[in-house]
N, C-alpha and C positions, 0 to 999 in steps of 0.2 A: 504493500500500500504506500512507504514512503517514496518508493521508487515509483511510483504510478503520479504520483500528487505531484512531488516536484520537477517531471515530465511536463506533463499537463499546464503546469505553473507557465516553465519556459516556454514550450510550446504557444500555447495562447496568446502569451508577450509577443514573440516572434512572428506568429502571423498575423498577426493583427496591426504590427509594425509593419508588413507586409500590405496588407491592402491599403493602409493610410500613401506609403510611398505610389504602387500604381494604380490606384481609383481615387486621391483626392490631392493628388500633385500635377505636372505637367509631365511625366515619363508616361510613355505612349509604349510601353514593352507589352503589356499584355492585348492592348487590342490591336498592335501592331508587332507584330512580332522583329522584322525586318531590323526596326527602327534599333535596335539594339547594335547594330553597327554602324550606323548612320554617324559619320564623321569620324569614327573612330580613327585614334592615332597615337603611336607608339611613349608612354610616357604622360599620357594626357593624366588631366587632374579627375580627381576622384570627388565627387561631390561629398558633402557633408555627413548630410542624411545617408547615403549608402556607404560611407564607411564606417557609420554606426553600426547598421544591420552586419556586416563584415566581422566586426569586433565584436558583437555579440555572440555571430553565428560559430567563429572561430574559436572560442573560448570555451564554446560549451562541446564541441564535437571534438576537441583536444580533450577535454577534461571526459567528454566520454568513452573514449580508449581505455583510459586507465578503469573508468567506472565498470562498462561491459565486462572487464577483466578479474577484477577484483573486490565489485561492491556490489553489482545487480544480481542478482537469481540469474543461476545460469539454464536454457534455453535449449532445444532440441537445433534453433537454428543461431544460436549465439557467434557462431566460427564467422557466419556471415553478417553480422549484424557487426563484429569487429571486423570486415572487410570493407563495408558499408562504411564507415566509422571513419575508416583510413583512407578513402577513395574522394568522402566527400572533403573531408578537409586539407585533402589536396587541393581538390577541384576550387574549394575555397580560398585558399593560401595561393597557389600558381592564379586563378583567374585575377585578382586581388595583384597581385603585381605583374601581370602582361593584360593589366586593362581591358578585361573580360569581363568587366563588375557588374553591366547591365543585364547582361545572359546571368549571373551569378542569381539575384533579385527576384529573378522569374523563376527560376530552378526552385529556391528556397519556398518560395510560395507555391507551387504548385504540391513541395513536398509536407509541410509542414501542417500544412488542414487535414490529411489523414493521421498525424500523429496526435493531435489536439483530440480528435473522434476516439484514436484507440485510447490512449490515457482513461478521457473521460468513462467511454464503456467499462474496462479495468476496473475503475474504482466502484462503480455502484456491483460489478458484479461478486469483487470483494465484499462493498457495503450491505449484498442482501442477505447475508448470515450474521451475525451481529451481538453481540451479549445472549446466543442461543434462544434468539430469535428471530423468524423471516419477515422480510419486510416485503412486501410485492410491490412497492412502488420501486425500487431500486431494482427490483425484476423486471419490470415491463420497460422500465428507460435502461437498463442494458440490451434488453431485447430490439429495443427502437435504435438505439446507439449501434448494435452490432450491423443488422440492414443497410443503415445512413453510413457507417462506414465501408462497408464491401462496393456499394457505389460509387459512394466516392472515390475509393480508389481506384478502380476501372477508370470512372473519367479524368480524375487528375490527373494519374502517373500512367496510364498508359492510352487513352486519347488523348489529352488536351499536352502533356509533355514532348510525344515525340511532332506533333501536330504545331506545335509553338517551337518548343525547348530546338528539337532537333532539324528544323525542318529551318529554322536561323542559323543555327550553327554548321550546319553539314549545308545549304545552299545558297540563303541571301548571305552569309560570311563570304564568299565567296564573289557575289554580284559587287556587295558595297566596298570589299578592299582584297584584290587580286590578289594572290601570293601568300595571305595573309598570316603570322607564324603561328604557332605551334598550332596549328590547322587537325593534325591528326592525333595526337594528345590530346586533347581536351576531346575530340570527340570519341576518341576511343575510352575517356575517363565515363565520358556521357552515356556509352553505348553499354557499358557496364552496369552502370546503373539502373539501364532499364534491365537489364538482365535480372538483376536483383529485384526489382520491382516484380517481375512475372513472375519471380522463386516463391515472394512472400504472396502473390497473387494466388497461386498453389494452393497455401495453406489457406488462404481463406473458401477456395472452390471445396478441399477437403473439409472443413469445419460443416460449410454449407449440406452436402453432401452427408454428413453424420447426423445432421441435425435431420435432412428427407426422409432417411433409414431408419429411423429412430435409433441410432445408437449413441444419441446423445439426447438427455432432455432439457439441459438448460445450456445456456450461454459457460461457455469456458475457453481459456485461451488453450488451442490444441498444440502450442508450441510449447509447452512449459510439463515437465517432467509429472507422472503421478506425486502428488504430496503426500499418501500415506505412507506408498514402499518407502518413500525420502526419510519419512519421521521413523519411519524403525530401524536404517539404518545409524541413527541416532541415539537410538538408545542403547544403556552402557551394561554390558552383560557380568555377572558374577560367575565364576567359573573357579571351582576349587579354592573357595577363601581369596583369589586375585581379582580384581578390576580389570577387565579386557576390554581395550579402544575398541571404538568400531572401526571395522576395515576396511572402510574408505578416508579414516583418519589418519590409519597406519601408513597407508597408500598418498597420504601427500595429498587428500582432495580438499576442496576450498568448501567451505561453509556459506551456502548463498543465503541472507535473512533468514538464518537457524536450519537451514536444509543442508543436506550434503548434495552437492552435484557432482558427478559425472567428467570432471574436465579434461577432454581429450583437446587438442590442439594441432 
């Protein structure tokens, strides 16, 4: 749950800082995609406002390396979520200093409203068990939250992404500045990513799909380990008058929020 909330927290800051830059400023990135290279030129100045979002954006995907690794609950798809991790804050860092920053803006936005959805879903479906009691309002706004996010992710990050994001970058980068460098790096950073979009896209077709079959009755994140097998791995056994670690203690494995995980690398 801490790890959900202060997600959520950042997230929402973040996009919301988002829509103020392209829906109530003069940057034409999202209803124009093109316009993202329009003058562009080697060295140019970075605007105020967007090197705010930069400085934000950089700080927290730096500090989430080390987090994914060693502080969040670890993940069935966790390996990728630290690839994710290190991909984007390249993308951030390199576009950031080869003057990339306005394609940067649009990327961040397009990604950052499905994280805001997951978060929020997460927490109520945390929040509907509760001092061992069910709340069903915290049931049906996960269940509403999980929907509104499986769409949205469809249409952000894989319509409206490659359909903006990549369709600037891999063609009008090209119309509006001939030559232009690191041309195939950034888009190869970019093509990645949607890679990774369609991985996590997966897992939501799979959750969908458990949920039609009935093998699943309620909302739960299908990426995150069983927590009971986790909690008995936890517990400390007596054997012959000795205290015996459990053996994924023995084994070097990390404690994710009182659970043992699993951490292969």
């Amino acid at each position: 749950m801490p790890e959900s909330a202060w997600k959520l927290l950042f997230y929402t800051l973040s996009w919301s800082y988002g829509i103020y830059l392209l829906f109530f400023t003069d940057y034409t990135f999202f209803y124009d995609p093109p316009s993202v290279f329009y003058d562009w030129k080697k060295g140019m100045d970075v605007p105020t406002d967007i090197a705010i979002a930069y400085l934000l954006q950089c700080s927290f995907y730096g500090h989430s390396i080390y987090a994914t690794a060693y502080m969040d609950t670890w993940r069935k798809d966790s390996v990728v979520m630290l690839l994710h991790h290190v991909v984007t804050l390249t993308l951030i860092a390199f576009s950031y200093a080869f003057r990339y920053h306005n394609v940067g803006i649009l990327v961040l936005f397009l990604h950052d409203v499905n994280d805001v959805q997951l978060e929020f879903t997460k927490l109520n479906v945390y929040f509907k068990h509760r001092g061992g009691v069910y709340h069903r309002l915290n049931d049906v706004i996960s269940n509403i939250g999980c929907l509104t996010f499986s769409v949205s992710w469809f249409w952000f990050r894989l319509y409206w992404f490659p359909l903006k994001v990549l369709y600037a970058t891999c063609h009008s980068s090209l119309q509006s500045v001939p030559n232009i460098p690191f041309y195939f790096f950034f888009n190869a950073l970019l093509f990645i990513l949607t890679l990774m979009n369609i991985y996590w896209f997966l897992y939501i077709i799979l959750f969908v799909a458990k949920v039609l079959m009935g093998q699943m009755q309620e909302v739960n994140d299908v990426r995150e380990y069983d927590v009971e097998d986790s909690k008995k791995t936890t517990v400390v056994k007596k054997k012959e008058g000795q205290l015996q670690l459990p053996n994924a203690l023995k084994e070097g494995m990390h404690l994710k929020n009182g659970l043992v995980k699993d951490k292969r690398l």
